[in-house]
VOVO-439461 format. One line per 8 residues: number of its first residue (from 1); for each residue x, y, z of N, C-alpha, C, CB. Coordinates in steps of 0.02 Angstrom, whole numbers, plus 50000, padded with zeros to 5 digits. Glycine has a CB too. Example, Ala and Ser with C-alpha at 12.3 -4.5 7.8 and 13.67 -1.06 7.14 Angstrom:
! VOVO-439461
1) 50660,49716,50390,50615,49775,50390,50660,49835,50390,50565,49776,50452  50642,49888,50354,50684,49947,50357,50645,50002,50394,50704,49970,50286
END
This chain:
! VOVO-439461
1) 51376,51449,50771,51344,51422,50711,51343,51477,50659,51272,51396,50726  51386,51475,50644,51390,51533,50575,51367,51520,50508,51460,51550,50556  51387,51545,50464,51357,51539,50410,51293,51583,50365,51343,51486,50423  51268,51584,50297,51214,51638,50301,51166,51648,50313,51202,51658,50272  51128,51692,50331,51070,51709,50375,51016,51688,50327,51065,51791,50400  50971,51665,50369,50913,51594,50335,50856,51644,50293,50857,51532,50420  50885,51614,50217,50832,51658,50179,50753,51602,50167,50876,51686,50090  50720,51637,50157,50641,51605,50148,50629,51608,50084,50579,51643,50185
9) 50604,51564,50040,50588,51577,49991,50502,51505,49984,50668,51575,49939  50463,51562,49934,50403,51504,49946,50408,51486,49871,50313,51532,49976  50374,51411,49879,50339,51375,49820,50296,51401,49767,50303,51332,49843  50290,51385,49710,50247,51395,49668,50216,51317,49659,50279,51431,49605  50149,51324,49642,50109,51288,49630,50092,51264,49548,50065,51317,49663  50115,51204,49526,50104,51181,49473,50079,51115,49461,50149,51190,49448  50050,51080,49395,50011,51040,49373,50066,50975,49368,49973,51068,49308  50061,50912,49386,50090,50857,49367,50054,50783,49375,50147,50860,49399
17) 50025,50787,49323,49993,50711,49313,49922,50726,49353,50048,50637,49353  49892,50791,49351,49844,50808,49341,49812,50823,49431,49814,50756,49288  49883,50828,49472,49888,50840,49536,49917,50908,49553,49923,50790,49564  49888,50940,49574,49928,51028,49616,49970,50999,49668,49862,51098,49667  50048,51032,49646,50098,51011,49683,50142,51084,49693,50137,50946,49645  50173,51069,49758,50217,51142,49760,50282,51106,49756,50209,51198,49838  50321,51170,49722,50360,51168,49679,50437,51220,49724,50316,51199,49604  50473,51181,49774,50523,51245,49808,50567,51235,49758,50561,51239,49893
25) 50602,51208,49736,50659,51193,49696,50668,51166,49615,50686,51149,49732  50677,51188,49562,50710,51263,49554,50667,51332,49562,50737,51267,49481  50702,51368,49587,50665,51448,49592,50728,51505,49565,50639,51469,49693  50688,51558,49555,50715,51628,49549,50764,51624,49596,50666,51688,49562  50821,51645,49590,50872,51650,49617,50901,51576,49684,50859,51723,49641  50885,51530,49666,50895,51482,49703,50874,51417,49657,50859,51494,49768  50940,51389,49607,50918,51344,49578,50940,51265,49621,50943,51358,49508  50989,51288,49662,51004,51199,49682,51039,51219,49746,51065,51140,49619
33) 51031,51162,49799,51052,51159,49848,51122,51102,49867,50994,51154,49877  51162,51106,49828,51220,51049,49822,51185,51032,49778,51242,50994,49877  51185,50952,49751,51163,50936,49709,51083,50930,49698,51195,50893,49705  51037,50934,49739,50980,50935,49739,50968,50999,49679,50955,50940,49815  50923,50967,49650,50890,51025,49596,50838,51031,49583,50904,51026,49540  50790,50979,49615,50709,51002,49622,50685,50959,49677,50658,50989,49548  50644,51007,49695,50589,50980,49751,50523,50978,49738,50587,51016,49810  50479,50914,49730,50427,50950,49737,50361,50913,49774,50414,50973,49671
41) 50328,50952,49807,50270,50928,49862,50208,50917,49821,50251,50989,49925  50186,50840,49841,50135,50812,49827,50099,50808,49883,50144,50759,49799  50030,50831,49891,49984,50841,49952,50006,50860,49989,49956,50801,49979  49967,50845,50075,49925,50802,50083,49848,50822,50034,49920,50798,50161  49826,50748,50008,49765,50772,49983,49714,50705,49995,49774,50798,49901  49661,50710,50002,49600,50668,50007,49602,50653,49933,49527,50705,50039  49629,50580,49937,49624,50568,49865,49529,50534,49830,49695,50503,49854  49535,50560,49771,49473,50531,49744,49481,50503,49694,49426,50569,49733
49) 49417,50460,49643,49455,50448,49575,49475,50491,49534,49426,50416,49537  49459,50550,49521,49484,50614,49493,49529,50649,49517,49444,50654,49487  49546,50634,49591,49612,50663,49595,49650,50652,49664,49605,50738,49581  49694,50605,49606,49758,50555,49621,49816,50579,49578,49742,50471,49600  49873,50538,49612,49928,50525,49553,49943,50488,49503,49969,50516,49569  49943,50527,49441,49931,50483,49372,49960,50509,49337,49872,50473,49340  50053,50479,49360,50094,50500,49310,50122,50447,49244,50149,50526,49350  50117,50461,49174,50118,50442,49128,50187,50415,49117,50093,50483,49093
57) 50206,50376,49072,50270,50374,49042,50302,50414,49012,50274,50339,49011  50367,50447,49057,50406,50524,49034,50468,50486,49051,50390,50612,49084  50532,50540,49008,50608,50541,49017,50623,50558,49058,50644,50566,48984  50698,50497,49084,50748,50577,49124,50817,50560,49102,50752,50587,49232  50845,50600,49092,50935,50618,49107,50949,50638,49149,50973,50660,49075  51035,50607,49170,51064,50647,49214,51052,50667,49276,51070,50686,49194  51003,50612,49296,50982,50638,49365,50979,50582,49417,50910,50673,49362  50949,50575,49481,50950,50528,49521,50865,50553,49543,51020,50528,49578
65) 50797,50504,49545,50750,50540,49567,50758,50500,49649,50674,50534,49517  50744,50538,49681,50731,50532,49767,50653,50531,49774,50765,50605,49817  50608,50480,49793,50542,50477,49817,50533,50471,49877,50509,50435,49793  50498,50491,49915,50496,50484,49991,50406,50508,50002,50566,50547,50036  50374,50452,50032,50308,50458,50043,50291,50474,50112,50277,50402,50024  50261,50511,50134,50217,50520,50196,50171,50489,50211,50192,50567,50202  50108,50509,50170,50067,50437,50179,50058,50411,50122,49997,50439,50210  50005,50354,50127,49984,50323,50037,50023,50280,50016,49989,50374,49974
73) 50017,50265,49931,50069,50210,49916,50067,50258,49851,50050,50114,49916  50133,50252,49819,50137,50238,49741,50156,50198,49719,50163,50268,49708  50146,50190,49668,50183,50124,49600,50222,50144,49544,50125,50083,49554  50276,50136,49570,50330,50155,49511,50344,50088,49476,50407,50188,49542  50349,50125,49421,50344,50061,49335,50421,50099,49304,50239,50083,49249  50454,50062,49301,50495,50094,49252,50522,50060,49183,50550,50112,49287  50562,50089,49124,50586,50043,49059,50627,49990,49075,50625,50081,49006  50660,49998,49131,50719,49922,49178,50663,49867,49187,50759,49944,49287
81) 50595,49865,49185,50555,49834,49216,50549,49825,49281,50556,49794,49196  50563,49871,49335,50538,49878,49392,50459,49890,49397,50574,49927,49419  50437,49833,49431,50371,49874,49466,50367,49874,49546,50296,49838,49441  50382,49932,49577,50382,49948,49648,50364,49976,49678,50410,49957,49669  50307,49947,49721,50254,50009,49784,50286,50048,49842,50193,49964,49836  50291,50114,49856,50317,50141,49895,50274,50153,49950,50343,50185,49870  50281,50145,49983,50251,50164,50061,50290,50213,50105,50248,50096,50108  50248,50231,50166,50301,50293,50193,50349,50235,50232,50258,50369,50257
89) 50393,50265,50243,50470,50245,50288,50509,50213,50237,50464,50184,50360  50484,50212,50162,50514,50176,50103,50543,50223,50064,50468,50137,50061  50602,50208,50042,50650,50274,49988,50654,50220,49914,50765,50301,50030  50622,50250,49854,50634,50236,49777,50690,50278,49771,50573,50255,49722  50738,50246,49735,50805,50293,49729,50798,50261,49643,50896,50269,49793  50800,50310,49604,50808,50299,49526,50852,50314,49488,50770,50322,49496  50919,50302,49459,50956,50322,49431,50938,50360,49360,50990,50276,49432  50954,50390,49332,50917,50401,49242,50975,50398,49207,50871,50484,49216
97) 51071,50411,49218,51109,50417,49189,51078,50439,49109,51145,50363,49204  51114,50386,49063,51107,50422,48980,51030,50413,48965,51159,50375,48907  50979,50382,49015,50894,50400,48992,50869,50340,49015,50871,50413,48902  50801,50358,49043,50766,50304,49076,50700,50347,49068,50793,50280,49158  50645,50281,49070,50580,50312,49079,50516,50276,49127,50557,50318,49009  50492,50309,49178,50456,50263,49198,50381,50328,49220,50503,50210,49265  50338,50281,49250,50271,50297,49287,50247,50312,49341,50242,50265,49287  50225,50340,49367,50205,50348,49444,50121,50346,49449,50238,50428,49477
105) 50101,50308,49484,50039,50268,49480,49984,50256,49556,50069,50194,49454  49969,50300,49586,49920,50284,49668,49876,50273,49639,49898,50341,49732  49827,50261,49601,49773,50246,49588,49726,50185,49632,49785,50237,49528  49683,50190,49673,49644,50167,49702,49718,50115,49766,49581,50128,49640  49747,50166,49774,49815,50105,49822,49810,50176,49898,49949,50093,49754  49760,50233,49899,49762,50271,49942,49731,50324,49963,49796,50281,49939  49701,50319,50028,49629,50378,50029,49662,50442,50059,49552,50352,50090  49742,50443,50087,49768,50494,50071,49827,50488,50028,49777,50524,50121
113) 49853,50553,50024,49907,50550,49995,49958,50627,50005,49885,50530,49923  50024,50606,50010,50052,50645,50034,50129,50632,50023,50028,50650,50093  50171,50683,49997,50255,50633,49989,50296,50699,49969,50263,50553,49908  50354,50695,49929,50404,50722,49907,50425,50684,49855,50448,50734,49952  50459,50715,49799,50494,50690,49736,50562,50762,49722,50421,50681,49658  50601,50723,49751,50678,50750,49727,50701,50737,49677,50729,50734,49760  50759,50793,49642,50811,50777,49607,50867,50794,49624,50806,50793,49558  50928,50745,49636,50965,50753,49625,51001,50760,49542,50974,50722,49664
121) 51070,50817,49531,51091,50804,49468,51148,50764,49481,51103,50863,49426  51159,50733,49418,51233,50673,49413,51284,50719,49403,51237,50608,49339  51341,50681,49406,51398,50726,49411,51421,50695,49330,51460,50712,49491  51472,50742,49302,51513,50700,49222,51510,50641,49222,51592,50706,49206  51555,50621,49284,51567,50553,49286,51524,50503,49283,51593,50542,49330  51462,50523,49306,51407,50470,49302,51356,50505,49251,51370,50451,49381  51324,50550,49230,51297,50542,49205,51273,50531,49129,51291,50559,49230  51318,50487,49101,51302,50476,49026,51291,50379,49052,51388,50509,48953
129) 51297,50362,49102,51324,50298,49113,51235,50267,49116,51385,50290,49194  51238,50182,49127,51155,50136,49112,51126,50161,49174,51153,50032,49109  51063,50166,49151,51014,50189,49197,51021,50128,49267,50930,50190,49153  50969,50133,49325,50955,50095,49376,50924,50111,49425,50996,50075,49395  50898,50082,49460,50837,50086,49544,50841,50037,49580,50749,50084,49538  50839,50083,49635,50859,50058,49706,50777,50059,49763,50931,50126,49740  50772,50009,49767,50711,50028,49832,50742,50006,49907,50626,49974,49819  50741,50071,49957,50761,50040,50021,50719,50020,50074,50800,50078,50049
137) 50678,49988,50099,50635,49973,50126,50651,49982,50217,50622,49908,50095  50715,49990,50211,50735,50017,50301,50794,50040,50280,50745,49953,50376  50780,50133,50334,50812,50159,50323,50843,50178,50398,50788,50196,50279  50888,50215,50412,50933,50222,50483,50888,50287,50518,51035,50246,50467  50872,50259,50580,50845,50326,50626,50905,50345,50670,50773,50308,50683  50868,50419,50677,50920,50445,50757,50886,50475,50779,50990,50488,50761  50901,50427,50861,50822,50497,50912,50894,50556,50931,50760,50444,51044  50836,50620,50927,50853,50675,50944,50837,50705,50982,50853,50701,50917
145) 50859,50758,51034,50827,50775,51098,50757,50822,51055,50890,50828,51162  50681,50790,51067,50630,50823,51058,50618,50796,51001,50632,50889,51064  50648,50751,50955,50626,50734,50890,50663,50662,50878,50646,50794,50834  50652,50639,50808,50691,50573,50780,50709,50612,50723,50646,50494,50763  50745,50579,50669,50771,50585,50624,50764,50534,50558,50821,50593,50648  50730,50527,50506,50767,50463,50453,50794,50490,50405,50721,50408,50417  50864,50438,50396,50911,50472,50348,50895,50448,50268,50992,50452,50370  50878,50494,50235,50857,50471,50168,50907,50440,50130,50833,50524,50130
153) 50959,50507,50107,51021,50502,50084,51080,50511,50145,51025,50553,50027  51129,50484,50142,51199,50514,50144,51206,50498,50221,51208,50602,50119  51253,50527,50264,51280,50529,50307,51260,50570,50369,51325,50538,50284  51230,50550,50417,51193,50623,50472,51200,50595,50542,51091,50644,50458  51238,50634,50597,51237,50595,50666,51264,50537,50660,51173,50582,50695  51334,50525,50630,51340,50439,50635,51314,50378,50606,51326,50422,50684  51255,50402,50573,51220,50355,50542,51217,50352,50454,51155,50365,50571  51209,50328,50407,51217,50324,50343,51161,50275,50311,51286,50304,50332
161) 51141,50337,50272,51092,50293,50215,51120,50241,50195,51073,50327,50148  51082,50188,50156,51127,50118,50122,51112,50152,50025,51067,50002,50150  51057,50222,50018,51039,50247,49971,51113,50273,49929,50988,50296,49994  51129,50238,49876,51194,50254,49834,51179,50331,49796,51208,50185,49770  51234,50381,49802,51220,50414,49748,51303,50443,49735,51156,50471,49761  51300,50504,49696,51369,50491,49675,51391,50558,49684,51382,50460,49601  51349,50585,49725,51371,50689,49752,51388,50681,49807,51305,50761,49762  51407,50703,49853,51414,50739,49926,51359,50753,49969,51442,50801,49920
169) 51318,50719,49979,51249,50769,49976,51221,50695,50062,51176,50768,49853  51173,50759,50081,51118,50741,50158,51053,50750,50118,51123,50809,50244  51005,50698,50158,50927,50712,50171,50899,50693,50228,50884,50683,50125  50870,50713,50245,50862,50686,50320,50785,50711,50348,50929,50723,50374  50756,50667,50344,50673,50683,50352,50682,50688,50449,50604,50595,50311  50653,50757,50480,50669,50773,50549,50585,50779,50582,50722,50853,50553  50567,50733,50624,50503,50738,50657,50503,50764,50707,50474,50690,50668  50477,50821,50744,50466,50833,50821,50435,50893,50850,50527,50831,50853
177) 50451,50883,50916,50412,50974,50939,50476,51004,50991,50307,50969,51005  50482,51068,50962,50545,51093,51021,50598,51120,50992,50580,51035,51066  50643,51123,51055,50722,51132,51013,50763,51074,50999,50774,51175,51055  50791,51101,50950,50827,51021,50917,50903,51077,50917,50784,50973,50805  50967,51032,50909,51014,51051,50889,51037,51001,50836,51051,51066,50939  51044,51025,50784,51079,50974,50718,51139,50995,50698,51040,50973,50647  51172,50929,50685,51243,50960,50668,51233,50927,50605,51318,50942,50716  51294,50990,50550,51286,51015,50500,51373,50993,50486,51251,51094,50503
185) 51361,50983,50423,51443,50978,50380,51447,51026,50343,51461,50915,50329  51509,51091,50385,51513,51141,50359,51544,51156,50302,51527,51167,50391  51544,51092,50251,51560,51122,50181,51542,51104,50143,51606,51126,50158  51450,51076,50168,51381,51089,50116,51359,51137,50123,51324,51049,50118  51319,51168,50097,51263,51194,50086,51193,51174,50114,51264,51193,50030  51141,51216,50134,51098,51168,50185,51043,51216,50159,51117,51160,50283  50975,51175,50157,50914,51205,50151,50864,51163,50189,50896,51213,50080  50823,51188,50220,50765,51162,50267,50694,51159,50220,50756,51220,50339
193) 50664,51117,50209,50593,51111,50184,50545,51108,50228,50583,51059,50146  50479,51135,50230,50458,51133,50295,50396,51079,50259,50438,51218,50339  50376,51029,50292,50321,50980,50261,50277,50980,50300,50336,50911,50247  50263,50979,50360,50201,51013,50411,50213,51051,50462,50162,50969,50445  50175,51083,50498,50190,51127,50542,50231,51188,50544,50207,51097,50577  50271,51202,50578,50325,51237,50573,50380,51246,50585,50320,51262,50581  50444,51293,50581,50508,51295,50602,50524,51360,50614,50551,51266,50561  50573,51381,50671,50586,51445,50675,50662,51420,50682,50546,51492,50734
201) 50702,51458,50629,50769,51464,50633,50817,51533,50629,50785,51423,50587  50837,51521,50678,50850,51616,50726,50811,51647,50709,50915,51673,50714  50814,51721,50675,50743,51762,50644,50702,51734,50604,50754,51818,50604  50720,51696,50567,50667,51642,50507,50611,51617,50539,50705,51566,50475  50536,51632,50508,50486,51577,50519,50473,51552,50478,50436,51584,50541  50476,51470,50459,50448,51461,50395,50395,51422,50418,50491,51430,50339  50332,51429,50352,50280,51356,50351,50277,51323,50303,50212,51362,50360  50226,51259,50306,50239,51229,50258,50241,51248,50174,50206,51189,50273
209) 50281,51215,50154,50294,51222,50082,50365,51277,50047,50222,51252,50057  50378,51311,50107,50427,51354,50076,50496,51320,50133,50402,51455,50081  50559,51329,50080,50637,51332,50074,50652,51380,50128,50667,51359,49999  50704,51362,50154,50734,51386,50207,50809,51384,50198,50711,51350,50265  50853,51435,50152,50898,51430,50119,50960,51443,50165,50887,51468,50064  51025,51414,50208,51050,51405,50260,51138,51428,50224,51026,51323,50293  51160,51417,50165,51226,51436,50143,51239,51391,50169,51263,51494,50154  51323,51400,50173,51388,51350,50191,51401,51370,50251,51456,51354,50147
217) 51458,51339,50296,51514,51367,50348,51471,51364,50393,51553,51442,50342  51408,51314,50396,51370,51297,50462,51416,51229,50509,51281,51269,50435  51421,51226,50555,51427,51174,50615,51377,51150,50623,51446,51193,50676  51322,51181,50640,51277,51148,50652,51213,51194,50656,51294,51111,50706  51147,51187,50670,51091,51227,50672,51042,51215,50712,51067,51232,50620  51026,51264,50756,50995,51258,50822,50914,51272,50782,51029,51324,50892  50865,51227,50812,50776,51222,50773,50742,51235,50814,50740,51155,50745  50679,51256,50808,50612,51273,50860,50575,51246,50813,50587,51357,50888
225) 50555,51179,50824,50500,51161,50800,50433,51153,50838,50516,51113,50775  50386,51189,50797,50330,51196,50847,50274,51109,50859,50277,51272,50809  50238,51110,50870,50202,51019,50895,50171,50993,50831,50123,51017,50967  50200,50951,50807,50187,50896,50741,50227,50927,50704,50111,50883,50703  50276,50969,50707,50287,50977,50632,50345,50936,50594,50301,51050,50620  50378,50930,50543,50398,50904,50514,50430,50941,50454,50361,50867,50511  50517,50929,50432,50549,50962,50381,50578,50923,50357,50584,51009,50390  50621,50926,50298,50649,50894,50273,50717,50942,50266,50610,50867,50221
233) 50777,50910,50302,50857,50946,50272,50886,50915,50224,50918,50950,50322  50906,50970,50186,50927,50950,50108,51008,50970,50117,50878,51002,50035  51064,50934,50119,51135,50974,50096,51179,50919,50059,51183,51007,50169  51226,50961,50044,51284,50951,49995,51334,50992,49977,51263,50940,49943  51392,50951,49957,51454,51020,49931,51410,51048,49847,51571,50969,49905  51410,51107,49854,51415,51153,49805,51427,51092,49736,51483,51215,49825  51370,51101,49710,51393,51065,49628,51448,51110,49600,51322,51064,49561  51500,51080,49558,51535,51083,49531,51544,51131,49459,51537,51032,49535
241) 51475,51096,49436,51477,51095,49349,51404,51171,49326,51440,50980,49310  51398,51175,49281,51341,51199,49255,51295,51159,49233,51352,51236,49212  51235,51164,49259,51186,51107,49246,51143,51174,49201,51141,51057,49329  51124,51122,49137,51053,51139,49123,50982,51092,49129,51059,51158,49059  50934,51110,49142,50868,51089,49143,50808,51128,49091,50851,51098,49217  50775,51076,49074,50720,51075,49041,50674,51027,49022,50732,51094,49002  50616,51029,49074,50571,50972,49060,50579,50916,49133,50599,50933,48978  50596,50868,49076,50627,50823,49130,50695,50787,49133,50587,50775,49135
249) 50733,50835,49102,50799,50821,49093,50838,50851,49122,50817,50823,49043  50890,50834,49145,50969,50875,49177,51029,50886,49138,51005,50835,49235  51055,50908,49094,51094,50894,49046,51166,50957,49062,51044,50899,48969  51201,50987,49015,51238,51040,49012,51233,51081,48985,51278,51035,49003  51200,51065,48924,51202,51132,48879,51104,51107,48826,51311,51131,48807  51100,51154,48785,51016,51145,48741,51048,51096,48709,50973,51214,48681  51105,51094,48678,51113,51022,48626,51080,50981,48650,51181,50985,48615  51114,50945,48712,51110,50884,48754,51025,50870,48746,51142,50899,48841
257) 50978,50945,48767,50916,50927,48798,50889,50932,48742,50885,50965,48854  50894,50961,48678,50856,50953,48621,50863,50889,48601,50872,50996,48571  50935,50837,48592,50918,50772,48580,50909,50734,48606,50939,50749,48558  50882,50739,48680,50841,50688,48739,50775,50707,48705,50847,50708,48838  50755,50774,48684,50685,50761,48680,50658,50754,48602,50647,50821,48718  50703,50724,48552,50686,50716,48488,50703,50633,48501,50732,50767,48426  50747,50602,48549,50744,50543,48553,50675,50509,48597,50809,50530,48578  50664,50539,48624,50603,50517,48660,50530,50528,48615,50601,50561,48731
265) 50524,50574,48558,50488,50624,48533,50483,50541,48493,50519,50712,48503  50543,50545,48456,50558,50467,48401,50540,50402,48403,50620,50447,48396  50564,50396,48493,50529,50329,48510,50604,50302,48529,50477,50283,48439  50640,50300,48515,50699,50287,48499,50719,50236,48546,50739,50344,48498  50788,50194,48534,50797,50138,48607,50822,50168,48672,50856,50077,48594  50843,50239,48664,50857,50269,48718,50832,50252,48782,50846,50322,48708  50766,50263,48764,50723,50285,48827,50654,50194,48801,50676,50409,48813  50660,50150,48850,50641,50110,48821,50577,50119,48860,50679,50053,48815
273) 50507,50066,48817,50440,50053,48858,50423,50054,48896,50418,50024,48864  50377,50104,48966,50362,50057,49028,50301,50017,49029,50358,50098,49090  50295,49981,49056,50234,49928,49064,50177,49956,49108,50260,49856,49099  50138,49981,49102,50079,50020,49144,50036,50039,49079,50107,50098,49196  49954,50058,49112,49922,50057,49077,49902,50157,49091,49876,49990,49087  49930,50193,49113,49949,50238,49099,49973,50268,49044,49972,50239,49127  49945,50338,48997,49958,50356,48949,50018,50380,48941,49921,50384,48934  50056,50364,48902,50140,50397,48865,50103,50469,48882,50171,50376,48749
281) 50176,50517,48901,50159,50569,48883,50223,50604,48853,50126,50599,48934  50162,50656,48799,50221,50670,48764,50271,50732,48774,50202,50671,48703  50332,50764,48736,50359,50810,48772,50345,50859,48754,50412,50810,48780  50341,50931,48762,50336,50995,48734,50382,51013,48678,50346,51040,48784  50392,51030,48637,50423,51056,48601,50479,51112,48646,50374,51081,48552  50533,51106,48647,50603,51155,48661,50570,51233,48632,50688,51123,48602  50578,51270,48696,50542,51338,48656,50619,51363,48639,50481,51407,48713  50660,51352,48626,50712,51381,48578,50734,51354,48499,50772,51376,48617
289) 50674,51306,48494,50663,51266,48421,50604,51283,48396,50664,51188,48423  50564,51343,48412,50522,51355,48392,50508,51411,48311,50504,51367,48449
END
């Protein structure tokens, strides 16, 4: 099992919709894992009325959002007019191509709460193209010696998401206690998220909340997972392109992201209405237009 030796990197902790969430992906020297380009951990938290998820009406470009709940429900609202409750074993798959805008909403739907919110970025080819969302309500397991497996995205053990996207790319939510052996497609890129408990991979210990950064030219990857814990594997071929980010956009270059956020700023038909009683929120000003 070759490949590079498992770097650790931890989360930062930031504000979204008025919830502390850790934040593995993008980081200092580790902006994307194949196409994945952000990760970020919501709870577990004892939700109250003061503090839940209460995300507003915001943009995206160029991206694909990946939701995946642990426990709880959310309510995604989007400008397509979707309104759709996520539950755990349920995948929201969101397209944003040339701009979409929607909500994220638990409010009184959960006394815990606990999940993940990915990004994938689009590739040229897709991403200037009409927005869209996908909800999968059953997704493919694989028992593993000492664990199961559900495949979020892509292709793992024989089995295949029905989740469309348009990269090269694995997710694969891994439950268990022990040694696991996973096989790996050695011409992604692979990162381990740790979501409870723990993982020891060869010298690596990680816990929850921090990246477990794996390189290419893996076969496969031998796990010690210790009792309850739970990770999430992230891979893909190596993006292609230069992505830029800012905010909540994926674009190529500041042009692109300065006029996503003067079209959204405008009101514009770009990015159309969502239906929730959730406040618009608005965008920051581009600190290179300042």
């Amino acid at each position: 099992m070759t490949g590079t030796s498992p770097v650790i990197s931890e989360s930062h902790v930031t504000d979204v919709g008025g919830l502390a969430v850790h934040r593995s992906l993008p980081r200092h020297g580790r902006r994307m894992v194949g196409a994945w380009c952000f990760l970020d951990r919501f709870g577990p938290i004892d939700v109250t009325p003061e503090r839940t998820m209460t995300v507003g009406p915001h943009p995206h470009i160029g991206l694909h959002t990946v939701t995946w709940v642990l426990q709880g429900e959310v309510l995604h609202s989007d400008s397509l007019g979707n309104q759709q409750p996520i539950r755990p074993g349920q995948l929201n798959l969101m397209t944003a191509g040339g701009g979409i805008a929607h909500a994220e909403d638990a409010r009184e739907r959960s006394r815990t709460l606990d999940g993940v919110q990915l990004w994938v970025a689009q590739l040229e080819s897709t991403r200037h193209a009409p927005p869209s969302f996908a909800h999968h309500a059953d997704l493919p397991h694989v028992d593993l010696p000492h664990g199961q497996a559900t495949i979020l995205v892509g292709e793992f053990a024989g089995s295949r998401s029905p989740a469309a996207t348009d990269s090269a790319l694995i997710g694969v939510d891994i439950a268990g206690s022990g040694s696991l052996d996973v096989p790996l497609d050695p011409a992604f890129e692979h990162a381990v998220a740790v979501l409870h408990g723990s993982v020891r991979i060869e010298n690596a210990h990680a816990s929850p909340n921090e990246l477990v950064y794996l390189g290419t030219d893996r076969q496969g990857l031998a796990l010690f997972l210790e009792k309850g814990s739970r990770i999430l594997l992230l891979g893909g071929r190596p993006f292609p392109e230069e992505i830029a980010m800012w905010w909540n956009f994926v674009a190529r270059d500041r042009t692109e992201l300065a006029r996503a956020y003067q079209d959204w700023t405008d009101r514009t038909d770009r990015f159309r209405s969502v239906t929730t009683s959730l406040h618009r929120i608005e965008a920051p000003r581009p600190f290179w237009l300042q």
